[in-house]
N, C-alpha and C positions, 0 to 999 in steps of 0.2 A: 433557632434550631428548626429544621424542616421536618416536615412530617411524611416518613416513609409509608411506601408500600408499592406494590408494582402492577405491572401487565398481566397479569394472572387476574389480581383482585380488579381493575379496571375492567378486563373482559368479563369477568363473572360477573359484574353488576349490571352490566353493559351501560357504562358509562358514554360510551362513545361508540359509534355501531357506522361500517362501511357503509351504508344506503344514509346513515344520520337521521332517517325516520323513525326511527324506534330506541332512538338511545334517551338517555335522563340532561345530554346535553343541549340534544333536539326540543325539550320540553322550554327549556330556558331561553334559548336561543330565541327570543321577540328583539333580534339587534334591528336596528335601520342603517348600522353602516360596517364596511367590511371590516374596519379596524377595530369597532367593537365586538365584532363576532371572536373573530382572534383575540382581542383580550381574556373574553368569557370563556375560550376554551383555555388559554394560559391559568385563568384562576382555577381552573376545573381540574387541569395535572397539577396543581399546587395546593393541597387542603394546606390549613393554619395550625399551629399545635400551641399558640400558646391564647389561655382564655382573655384577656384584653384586650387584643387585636382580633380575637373571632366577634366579643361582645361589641365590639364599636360597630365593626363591619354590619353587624346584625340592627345596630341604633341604626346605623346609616339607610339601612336598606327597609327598615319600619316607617323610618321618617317618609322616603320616597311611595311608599306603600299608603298609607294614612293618607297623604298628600293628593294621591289619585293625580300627580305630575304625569306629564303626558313627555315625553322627547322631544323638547324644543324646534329641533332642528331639524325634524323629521320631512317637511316639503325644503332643504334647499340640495342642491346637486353635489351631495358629497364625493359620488365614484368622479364626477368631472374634476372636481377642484385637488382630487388625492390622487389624480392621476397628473394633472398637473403639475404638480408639487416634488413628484416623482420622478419628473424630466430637469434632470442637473445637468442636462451635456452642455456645455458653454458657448457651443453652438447654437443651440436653441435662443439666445438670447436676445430680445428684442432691440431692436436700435433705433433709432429715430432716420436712418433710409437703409433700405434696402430688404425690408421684410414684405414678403407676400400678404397680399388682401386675404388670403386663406388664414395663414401664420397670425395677424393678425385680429380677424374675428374667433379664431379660436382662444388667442390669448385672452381676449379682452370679457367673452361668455366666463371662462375660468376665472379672470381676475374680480369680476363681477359676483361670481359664485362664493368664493372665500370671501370680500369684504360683506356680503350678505350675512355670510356664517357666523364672522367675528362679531358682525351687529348682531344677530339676536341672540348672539351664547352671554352678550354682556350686558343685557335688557334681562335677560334669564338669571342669570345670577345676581343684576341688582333688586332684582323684584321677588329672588326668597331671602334674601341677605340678612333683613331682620328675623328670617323664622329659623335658622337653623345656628344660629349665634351660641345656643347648647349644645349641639347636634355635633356629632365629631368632622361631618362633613362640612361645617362652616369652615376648617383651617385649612381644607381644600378650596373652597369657596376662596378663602383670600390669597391663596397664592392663583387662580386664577384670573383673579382682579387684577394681580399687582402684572401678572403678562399682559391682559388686555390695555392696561393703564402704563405702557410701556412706550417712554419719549418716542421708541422709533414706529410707534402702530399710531402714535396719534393723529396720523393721513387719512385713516380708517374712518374717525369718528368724529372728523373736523371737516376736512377738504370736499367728504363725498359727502354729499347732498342728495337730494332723490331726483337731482339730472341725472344726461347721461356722459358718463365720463368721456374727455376728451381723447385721440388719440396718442399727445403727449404725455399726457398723465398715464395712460394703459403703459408703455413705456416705461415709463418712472416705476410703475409701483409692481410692474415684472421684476422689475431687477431689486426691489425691495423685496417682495414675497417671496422668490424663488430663489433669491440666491445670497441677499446683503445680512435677511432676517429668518434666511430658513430655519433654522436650529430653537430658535423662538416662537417660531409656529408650529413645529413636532411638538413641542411642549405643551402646546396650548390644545392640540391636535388629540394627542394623548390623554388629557383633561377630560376633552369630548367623547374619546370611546369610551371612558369608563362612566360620566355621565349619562351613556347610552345605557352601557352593562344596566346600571343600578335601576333603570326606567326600564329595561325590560322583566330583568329579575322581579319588580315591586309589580309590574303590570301580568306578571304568571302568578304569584302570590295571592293578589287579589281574586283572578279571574278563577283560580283552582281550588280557592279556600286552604291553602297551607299554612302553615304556620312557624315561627320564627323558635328555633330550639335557646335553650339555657346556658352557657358554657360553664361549670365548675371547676374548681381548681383540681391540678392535676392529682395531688396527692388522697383527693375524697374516694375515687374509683367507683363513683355510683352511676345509674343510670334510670333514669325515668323517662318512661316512655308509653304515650298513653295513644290509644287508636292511631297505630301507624299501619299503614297500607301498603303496595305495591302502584308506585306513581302510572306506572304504564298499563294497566290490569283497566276493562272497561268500567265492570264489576265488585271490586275489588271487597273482601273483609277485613277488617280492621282486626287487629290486637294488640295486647299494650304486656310490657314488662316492667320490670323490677327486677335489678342485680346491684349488688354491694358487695365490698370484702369478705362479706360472710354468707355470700351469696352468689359468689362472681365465674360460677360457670354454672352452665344450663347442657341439662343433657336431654337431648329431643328426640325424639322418637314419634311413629306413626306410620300407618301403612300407607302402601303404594296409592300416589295420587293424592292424600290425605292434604297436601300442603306445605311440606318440609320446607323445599328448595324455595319456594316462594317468599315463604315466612322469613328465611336466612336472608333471599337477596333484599326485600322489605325492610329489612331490619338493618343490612350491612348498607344500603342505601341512604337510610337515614343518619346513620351514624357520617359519612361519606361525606355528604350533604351539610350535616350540622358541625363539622369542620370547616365547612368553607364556609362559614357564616351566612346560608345560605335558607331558605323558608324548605321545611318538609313535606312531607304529605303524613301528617299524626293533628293529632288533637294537642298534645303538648310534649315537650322535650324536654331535658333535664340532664344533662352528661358530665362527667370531669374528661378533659380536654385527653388525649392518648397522645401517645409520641408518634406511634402510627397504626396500621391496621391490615391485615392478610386474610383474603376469603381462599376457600378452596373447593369449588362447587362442580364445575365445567372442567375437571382436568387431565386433558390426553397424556396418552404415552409420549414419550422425546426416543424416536428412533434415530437420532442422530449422533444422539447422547449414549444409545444405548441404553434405555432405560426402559422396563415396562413397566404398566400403568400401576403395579403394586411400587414399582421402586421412584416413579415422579411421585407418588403417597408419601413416601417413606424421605426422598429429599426435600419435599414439601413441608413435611413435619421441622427437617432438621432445619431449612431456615430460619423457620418462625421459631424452633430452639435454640439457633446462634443469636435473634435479636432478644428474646427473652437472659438469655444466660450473659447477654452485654447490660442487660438491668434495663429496658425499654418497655416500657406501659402500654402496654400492646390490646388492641378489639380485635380477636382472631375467632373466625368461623369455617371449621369441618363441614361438609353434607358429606357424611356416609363413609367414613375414616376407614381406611382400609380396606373399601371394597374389593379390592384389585386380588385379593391373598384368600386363601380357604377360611374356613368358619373356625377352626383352632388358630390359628395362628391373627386370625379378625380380634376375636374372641380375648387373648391376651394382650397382644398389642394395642388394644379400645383401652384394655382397662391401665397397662400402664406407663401409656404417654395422659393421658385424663389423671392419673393418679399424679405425675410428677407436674402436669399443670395445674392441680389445686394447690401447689406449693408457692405459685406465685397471684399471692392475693391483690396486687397493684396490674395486673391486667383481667379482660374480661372473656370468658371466651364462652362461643355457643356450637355445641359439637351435636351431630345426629349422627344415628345407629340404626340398627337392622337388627343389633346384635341386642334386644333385649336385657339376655340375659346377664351381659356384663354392667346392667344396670345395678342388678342386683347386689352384687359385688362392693361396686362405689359408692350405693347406699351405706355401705355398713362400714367404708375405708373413709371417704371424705365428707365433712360436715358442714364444705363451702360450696356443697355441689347441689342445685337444682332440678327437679324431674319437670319436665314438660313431656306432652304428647299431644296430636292432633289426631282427632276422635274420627270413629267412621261407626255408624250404623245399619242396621242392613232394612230395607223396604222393601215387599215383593223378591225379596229372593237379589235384589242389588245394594251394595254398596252406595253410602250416601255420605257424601262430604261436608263437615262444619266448615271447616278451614278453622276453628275457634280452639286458641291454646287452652288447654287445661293441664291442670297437676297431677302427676304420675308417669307413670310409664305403661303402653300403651300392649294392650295382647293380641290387635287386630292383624289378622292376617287373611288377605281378601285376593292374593296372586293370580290364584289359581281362577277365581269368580271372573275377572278381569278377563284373563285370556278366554275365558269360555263366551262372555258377554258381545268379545269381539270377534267370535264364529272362527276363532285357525285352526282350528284343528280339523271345524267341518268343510273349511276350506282347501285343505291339504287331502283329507281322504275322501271327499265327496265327488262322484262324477265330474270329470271334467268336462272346460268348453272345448270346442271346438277351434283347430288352431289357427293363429292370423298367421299371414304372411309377412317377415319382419326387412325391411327391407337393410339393418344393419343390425349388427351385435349390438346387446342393449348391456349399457352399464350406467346405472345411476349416479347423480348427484354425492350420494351420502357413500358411495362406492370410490368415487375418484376424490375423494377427500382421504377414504382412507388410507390410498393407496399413494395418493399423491401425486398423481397421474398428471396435471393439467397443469398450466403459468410457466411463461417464460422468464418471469421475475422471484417465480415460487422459490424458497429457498429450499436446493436439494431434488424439485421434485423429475420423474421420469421422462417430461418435454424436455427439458432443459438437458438432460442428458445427454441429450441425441440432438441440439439445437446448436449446433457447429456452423451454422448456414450462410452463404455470401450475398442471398438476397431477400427481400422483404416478401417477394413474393411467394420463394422458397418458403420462409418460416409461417403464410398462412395457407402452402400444403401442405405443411406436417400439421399445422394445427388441423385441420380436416379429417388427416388419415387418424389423429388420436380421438379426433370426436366420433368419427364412423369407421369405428372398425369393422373387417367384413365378416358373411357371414356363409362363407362356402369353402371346402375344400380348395376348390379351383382357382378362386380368385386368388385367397392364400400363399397358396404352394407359388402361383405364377409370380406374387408379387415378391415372396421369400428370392424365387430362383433370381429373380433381376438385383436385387442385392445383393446374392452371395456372387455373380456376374461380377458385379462393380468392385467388391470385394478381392475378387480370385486378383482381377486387375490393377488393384491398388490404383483405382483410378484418380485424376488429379482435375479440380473443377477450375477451366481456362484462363477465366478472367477473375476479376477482383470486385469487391463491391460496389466500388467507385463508378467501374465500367457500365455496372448494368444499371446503377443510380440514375445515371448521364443520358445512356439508351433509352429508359423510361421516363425522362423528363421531355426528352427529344420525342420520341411516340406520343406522347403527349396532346402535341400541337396537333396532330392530324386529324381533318375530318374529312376526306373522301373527295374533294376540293376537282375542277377540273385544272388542265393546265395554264389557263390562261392568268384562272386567281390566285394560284401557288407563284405563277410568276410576279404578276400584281403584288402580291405581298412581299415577296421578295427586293423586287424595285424599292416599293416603299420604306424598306429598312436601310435601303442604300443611301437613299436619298436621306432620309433620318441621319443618318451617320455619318456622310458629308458635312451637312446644314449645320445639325446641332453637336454629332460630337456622339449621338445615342449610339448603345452596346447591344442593341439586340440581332442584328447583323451578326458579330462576331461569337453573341451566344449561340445562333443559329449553325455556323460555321463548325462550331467546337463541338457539339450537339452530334450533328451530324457525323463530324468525323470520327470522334467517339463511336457513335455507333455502327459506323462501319469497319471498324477496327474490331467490335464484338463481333460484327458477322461474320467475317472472315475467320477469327478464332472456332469460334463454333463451327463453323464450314469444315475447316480441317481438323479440327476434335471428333465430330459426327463421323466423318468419312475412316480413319485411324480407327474409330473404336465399331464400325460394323468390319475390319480384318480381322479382329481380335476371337479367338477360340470359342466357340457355345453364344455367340452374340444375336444367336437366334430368336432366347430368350425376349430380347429389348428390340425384335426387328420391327417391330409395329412402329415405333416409335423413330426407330433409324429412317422409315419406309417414311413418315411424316418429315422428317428435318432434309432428305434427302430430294422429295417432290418440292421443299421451299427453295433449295439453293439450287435445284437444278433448274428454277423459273429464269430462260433465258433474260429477262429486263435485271433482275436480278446479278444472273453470274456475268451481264457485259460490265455493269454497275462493281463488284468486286473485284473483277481482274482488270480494271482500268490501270494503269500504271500511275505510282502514285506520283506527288507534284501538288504545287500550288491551284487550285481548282478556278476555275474562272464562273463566271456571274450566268452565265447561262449551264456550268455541270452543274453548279450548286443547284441552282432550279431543277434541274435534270434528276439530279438523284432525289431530292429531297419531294419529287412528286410523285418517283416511282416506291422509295419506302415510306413516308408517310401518306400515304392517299392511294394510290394506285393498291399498294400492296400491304396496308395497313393491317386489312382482316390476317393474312399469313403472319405478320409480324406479329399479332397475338397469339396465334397459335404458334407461332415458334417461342415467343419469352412461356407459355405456358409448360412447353418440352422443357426449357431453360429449368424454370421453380422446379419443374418435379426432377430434373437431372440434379439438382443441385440437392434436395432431398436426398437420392439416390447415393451419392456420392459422401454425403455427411452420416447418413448411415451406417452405410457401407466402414468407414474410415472409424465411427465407433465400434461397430463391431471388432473391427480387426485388432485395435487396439487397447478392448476388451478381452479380446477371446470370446466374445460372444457366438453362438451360433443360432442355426434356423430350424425351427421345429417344422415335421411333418403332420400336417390338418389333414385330419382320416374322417369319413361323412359319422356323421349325428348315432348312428345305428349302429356303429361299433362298438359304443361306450368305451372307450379305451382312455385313460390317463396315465400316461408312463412316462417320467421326470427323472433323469437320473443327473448327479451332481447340481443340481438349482440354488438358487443363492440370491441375497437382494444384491442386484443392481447398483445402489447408492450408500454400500456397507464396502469401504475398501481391502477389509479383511473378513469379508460374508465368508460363516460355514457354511458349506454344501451339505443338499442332503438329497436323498431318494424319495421318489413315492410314485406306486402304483394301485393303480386302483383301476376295477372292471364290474361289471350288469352283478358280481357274486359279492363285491366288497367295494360297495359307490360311498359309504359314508366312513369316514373317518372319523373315529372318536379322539381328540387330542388333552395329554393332560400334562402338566409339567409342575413346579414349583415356580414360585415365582422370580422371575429375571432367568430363567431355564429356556427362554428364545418363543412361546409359543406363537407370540403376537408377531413377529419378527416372521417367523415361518411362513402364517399365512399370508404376509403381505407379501415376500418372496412368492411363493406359489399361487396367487392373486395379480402377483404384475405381471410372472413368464406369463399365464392364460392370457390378461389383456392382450400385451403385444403381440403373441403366436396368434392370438385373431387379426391382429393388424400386420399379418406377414413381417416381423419385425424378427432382429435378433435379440435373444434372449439370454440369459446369466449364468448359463446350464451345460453340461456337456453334450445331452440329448433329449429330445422332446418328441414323443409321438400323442395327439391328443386329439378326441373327437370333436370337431364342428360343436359347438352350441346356439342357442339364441340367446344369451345373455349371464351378465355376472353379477351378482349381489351380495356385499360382505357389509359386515354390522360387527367395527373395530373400534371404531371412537365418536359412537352416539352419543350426543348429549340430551341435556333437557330442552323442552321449545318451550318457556315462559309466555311467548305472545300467542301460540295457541291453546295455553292451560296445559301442557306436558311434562308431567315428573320423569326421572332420569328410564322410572320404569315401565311406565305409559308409552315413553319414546322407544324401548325396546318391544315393546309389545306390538306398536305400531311396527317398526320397522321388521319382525317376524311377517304380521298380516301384511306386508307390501310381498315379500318372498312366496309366502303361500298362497295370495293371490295370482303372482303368475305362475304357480305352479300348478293351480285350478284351471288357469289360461293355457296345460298342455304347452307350456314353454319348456325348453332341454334347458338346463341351467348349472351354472360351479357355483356352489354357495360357504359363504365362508363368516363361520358367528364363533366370535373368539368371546368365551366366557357370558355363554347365554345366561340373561334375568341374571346380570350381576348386581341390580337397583333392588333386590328384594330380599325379605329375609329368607333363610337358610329351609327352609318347609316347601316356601311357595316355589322358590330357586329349584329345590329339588323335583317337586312333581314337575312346574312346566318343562324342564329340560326335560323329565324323563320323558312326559307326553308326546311335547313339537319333535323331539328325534325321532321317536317312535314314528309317528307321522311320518315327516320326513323318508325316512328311511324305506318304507312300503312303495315310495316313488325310485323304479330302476331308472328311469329315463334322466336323470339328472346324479350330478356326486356335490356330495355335502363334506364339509367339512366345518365341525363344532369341537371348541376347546370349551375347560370347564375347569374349576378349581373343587367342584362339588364330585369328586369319585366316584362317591357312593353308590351316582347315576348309573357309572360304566358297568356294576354288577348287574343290574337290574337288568340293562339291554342286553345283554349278552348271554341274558337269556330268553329275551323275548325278541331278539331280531338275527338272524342267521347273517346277514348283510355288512354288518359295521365290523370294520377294521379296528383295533385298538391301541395307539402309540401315545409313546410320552417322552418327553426332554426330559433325560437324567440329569439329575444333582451329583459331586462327586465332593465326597468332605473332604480335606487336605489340613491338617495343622488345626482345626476345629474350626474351619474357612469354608462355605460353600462356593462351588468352584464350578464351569458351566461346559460343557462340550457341545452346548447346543447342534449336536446330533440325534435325530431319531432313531427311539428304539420303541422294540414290538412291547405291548404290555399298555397297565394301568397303575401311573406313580403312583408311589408313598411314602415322596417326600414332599417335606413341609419346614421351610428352613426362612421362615418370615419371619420370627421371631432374632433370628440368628442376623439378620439383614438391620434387623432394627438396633439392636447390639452393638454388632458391628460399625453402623454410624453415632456410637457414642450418643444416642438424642437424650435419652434420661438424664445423663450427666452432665449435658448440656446445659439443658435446662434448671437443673437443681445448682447447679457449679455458682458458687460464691462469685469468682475472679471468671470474667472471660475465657475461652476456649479457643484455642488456636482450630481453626475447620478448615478441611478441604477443597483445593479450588476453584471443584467444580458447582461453589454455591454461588 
């Protein structure tokens, strides 16, 4: 039986990380050869679930630990001989005539390199052979023997001597290694990377001081665990637990910073870790084995799904409720359950999905809160439930972190001291600098993630949309126009007009990708050469192609014609489309492709009649376009990429319905949006919004899955693209110029710089108020500000940074919130803020969504009705399995 859990809990741990230097796999990873790297990560998607097989694993990896074994095989040429090994074409095969002096010193360094290998892996294993005869790893040890000691390898350990092998014998023992006994040496091969594995694992053990966990049986449900840490943490503190059936959920609590998220992935880490029989970072372990395990620490909205981040919460729950309600032993860890929903409906739903998971006492779970108060609660309902907190005290007026678990439930709340300590507020209303000059629309990092903006492999996102392209060079001038978008009226408008241009004309891009492949690999060859060396080289392939029979003659031939088969298209495309109505817009451009084709060397070279070319046109043309006229020909394929741009554009839009918003300068403040929509939502509601210098901040409030998050990224991506003169999702757009956009939709936590979910929010406030200290004009967009904190501190800082916020005309804000309460407050201390909300409509006792804006401050609250409705309780309590929903 395998041991489940998914990509969720892998990310959250960061099991594995894109760069690989910061993940728990990168720790391990001491391989020396590629196949054991790959194994190590195969054992790392596959934890163990039954306690025998983790216990052995853990003897074996003691043994090599204790042993202080070094990797035998570490000086011989594994990438040479595994790359060798790798070449099956039957071609390749040596013979005894007719193989090149190349062919053959290459084979014989490889075949050299493997009988080396074979020799010291069987001098390696006879020389522990008697010490691991208890060891689980001896039964591997002797099927390694019994390959090595294999009638058809005894050439290996007889024939070679410490000469040097003869040319027949290299021969002979190609067609043995590579082809007669391959299947016997993958065997033996595979032996080696895992030999590798267990020598690096034992040599990070040592070097780290970790230690080797307990596995118990599955039906004990305990857990002991004494000084476990965070592996990647330079500093780290240690804490230890204790859970049992009567013990076996922890309810965790602490304020911002305090150490929650740490402690969880610390924790879920080791448990992760001690499934795969693997050495942790604790003083001692002690577990009953799980069937499997679910973190939920790092987890965005799925706008694809249509889900916001309260309702991935809420399908989040219910999976780990469909593997519970299938009878599965499950280590399941919350950071901050429900924070996506308002403080009542947080509030109830903390307490009763926690209440229906003390009913299953054969799994473990460790769940954090904000929510205090629903501790108090489950004090006095469950009597399997545990209090933890992470303590904070104050010195000189700050906040001071233990990171040291203790018992109870914790009353600190320090939000507000936080944002003060990090100067935003004096940031936002204190004199400003003096402003820079920006040479493009600024949109961050943490902004085009929200938004989705960038990858042409991204699934779904806003490149890709518009990335219809026929050539490579095309697709890194869109990549350009998404990375610098501009930042003027004029550039705008001009570049809008040239695509609604290509648009009006349904324009059609001439050639094919192939063509312009072909052209670009022919361009190529050119360096600027006189005639006499273009001719020289020319000869020279004739003569090649004679003698021996060579093809680059006839590359050359194909090359060229090709690409004069492009130029000629383009020639009469350029010419066709400056007749065409308003083409005035694109004359700059017409005025450029028109001064290349009208370069007499040129138009004699295109209107030559065509025909088989002879040995001196080839020359002829091939030194007037690559050499003579090479520099034009770059700047003509560069017309080419951005036409081609131009045209794939153009051809989305139209078949969008997209249109072109009007960029009005910085000083008008104007935001007028009417019917807008995401882009990447094939049934997106439209909606309006306007906003001006009287009503620049938008307050947004909705219930949850009521669209709020959805909103802003619609009205986050038109702004992007109408800065990149782009068509947009909307039926009309009039917007002022800005210097940049900043949205804070799916912040997480940063573990490698010490950042809680709401440290990260705090920071990413202080990145926005600092350029607004920087006198930068900006569209800001913070969906459900300080959702990482409790419901006090949540309250004051929104009410304050809006406040803030808001006293700045020169920029438009927009902040959603589940916390209402705020929206009274400002409304009456800021004349400025706009106030709308995504209605809820009940139907059949159903919350039902129109995700349309309306004016006002909701007061609905239909989280509890969402959690209902996916049956999670019943789920979870349900005797017999439950039939679920597909979309789990």
């Amino acid at each position: 039986m395998s041991f489940i859990t998914d990509k969720q809990t892998i990310d959250d741990l960061n099991i594995f990380a894109k760069s690989g230097s910061d993940s728990i796999y990168h720790i391990f990873n001491k391989t020396y050869t590629q196949g054991g790297a790959a194994l190590l990560e195969e054992l790392f998607r596959n934890p163990l679930s039954d306690e025998k097989v983790i216990n052995e694993r853990v003897a074996v990896l003691r043994y090599f630990q204790k042993s202080k074994l070094d990797f035998p095989l570490q000086g011989n040429r594994f990438e040479e001989a595994e790359r060798y090994l790798s070449n099956t074409d039957p071609r390749s095969r040596l013979s005894n005539q007719g193989f090149s002096m190349a062919d053959f010193k290459a084979a014989a360094d490889s075949v050299t390199a493997l009988i080396e290998i074979l020799q010291g892996l069987k001098v390696f294993m006879l020389d522990i052979q008697s010490k691991v005869t208890e060891n689980p790893y001896g039964a591997e040890l002797v099927k390694v023997l019994a390959l090595l000691n294999s009638r058809d390898l005894e050439f290996i350990f007889t024939d070679h001597g410490k000469g040097k092998i003869s040319s027949g014998k290299i021969v002979e023992y190609d067609n043995i290694l590579r082809f007669q006994q391959r299947d016997l040496l993958e065997k033996i091969l595979q032996h080696i990377y895992r030999l590798d594995v267990y020598c690096s694992i034992a040599r990070v053990a040592e070097a780290r001081g970790y230690h080797f966990a307990t596995a118990l049986k599955r039906d004990a449900n305990r857990l002991q665990l004494q000084g476990v840490y965070h592996p990647l943490l330079h500093k780290p503190v240690a804490n230890s637990l204790e859970m049992a059936p009567d013990s076996n959920i922890v309810f965790l609590t602490g304020a911002n910073m305090g150490g929650k998220s740490t402690f969880m992935k610390s924790l879920s880490i080791a448990m992760y870790l001690a499934h795969l029989g693997f050495p942790i970072a604790a003083e001692s372990m002690a577990f009953s084995v799980c069937d499997g395990m679910y973190t939920t620490i790092n987890l965005p909205d799925n706008l694809a799904m249509g889900a916001s981040h309260f309702y991935a919460e809420v399908l989040r729950v219910k999976k780990v409720a469909v593997a519970l309600g299938a009878g599965k032993n499950l280590f399941v860890v919350f950071d901050e359950l429900f924070r996506g929903t308002n403080v009542k409906d947080a509030y109830e739903g903390t307490i009763s999905i926690m209440e229906a998971f003390a009913g299953k006492p054969h799994s473990l779970f460790v769940i954090s809160t904000h929510i205090m108060e629903a501790g108090e609660v489950l004090q006095k309902k469950c009597s399997n439930m545990i209090f933890r907190y992470l303590p904070t005290r104050m010195e000189n007026g700050k906040p001071v972190y233990t990171y040291t678990l203790t018992a109870g439930i914790t009353d600190d709340r320090h939000g507000m001291i936080i944002i003060n300590n990090e100067a935003i507020l004096e940031l936002i209303s204190h004199e400003k600098q003096a402003k820079k000059t920006q040479s493009s629309f600024t949109a961050d990092k943490q902004t085009a993630e929200d938004l989705n903006l960038h990858g042409k492999f991204k699934q779904q996102s806003i490149y890709s949309l518009f990335n219809h392209l026929q050539t490579r060079g095309g697709e890194k001038e869109l990549e350009g126009m998404f990375a610098r978008p501009l930042n003027t009226p004029e550039e705008i408008n001009r570049r809008s007009s040239v695509f609604s241009f290509f648009q009006q004309h349904r324009v059609i891009f001439p050639v094919i990708r192939s063509q312009i492949e072909s052209m670009e690999d022919y361009l190529s060859g050119g360096a600027g050469a006189a005639l006499p060396a273009v001719a020289w080289g020319i000869f020279s392939k004739k003569i090649k192609q004679v003698l021996f029979h060579n093809a680059e003659l006839l590359q050359l031939q194909a090359g060229q014609s090709v690409t004069i088969e492009v130029l000629q298209a383009f020639r009469d495309f350029f010419k066709e489309l400056s007749g065409k109505t308003q083409s005035v817009v694109y004359q700059k451009e017409l005025d450029m492709a028109s001064k290349i084709f009208q370069d007499s060397r040129l138009a004699e070279l295109l209107n030559a009649p065509e025909g088989q070319l002879s040995l001196m046109q080839l020359i002829r043309n091939d030194y007037v376009i690559r050499h003579v006229m090479i520099s034009q020909m770059e700047n003509l394929l560069k017309l080419i990429y951005e036409l081609d741009v131009f045209v794939s554009v153009a051809a989305v839009a139209a078949e969008q319905n997209f249109v072109y918003a009007k960029a009005l300068p910085a000083e008008q403040m104007l935001l007028n949006m009417e019917g807008f929509r995401h882009p990447g939502l094939k049934n997106g509601i439209s909606n309006n919004l306007h906003l001006t210098p009287d009503r620049n901040v938008l307050f947004l409030t909705g219930a949850n899955m009521a669209g709020k998050s959805t909103f802003m990224k619609s009205m986050g991506i038109a702004v992007y693209l109408a800065h990149m003169g782009f068509p947009i999702a909307a039926k009309r757009m009039e917007f002022s110029v800005k210097d940049g956009l900043f949205s804070s939709i799916n912040v997480s936590d940063n573990l490698d710089m010490g950042y809680s979910h709401f440290y990260a929010e705090v920071l990413r406030t202080k990145t926005v108020a600092q350029a607004v200290n920087e006198s930068m004009d900006l569209y800001v967009l913070f969906d459900e500000l300080f959702k990482g904190t409790n419901v006090k501190d949540a309250y004051d800082a929104t009410l304050a940074v809006t406040e803030a916020f808001a006293a700045n005309r020169n920029s438009f804000f927009v902040i959603s919130t589940h916390i209402i309460e705020v929206g009274e407050a400002l409304g009456k201390a800021c004349q400025n803020v706009q106030f709308s909300f995504l209605p809820t409509v009940m139907k059949d006792g159903l919350p039902t969504y129109p995700y349309t804006l309306a004016a006002g401050i909701t007061s609905d609250r239909q989280g509890m009705i969402i959690i209902e409705n996916e049956k999670i309780v019943d789920i979870i309590k349900a005797k017999d399995p439950i039939t679920t929903s597909a979309h789990l």
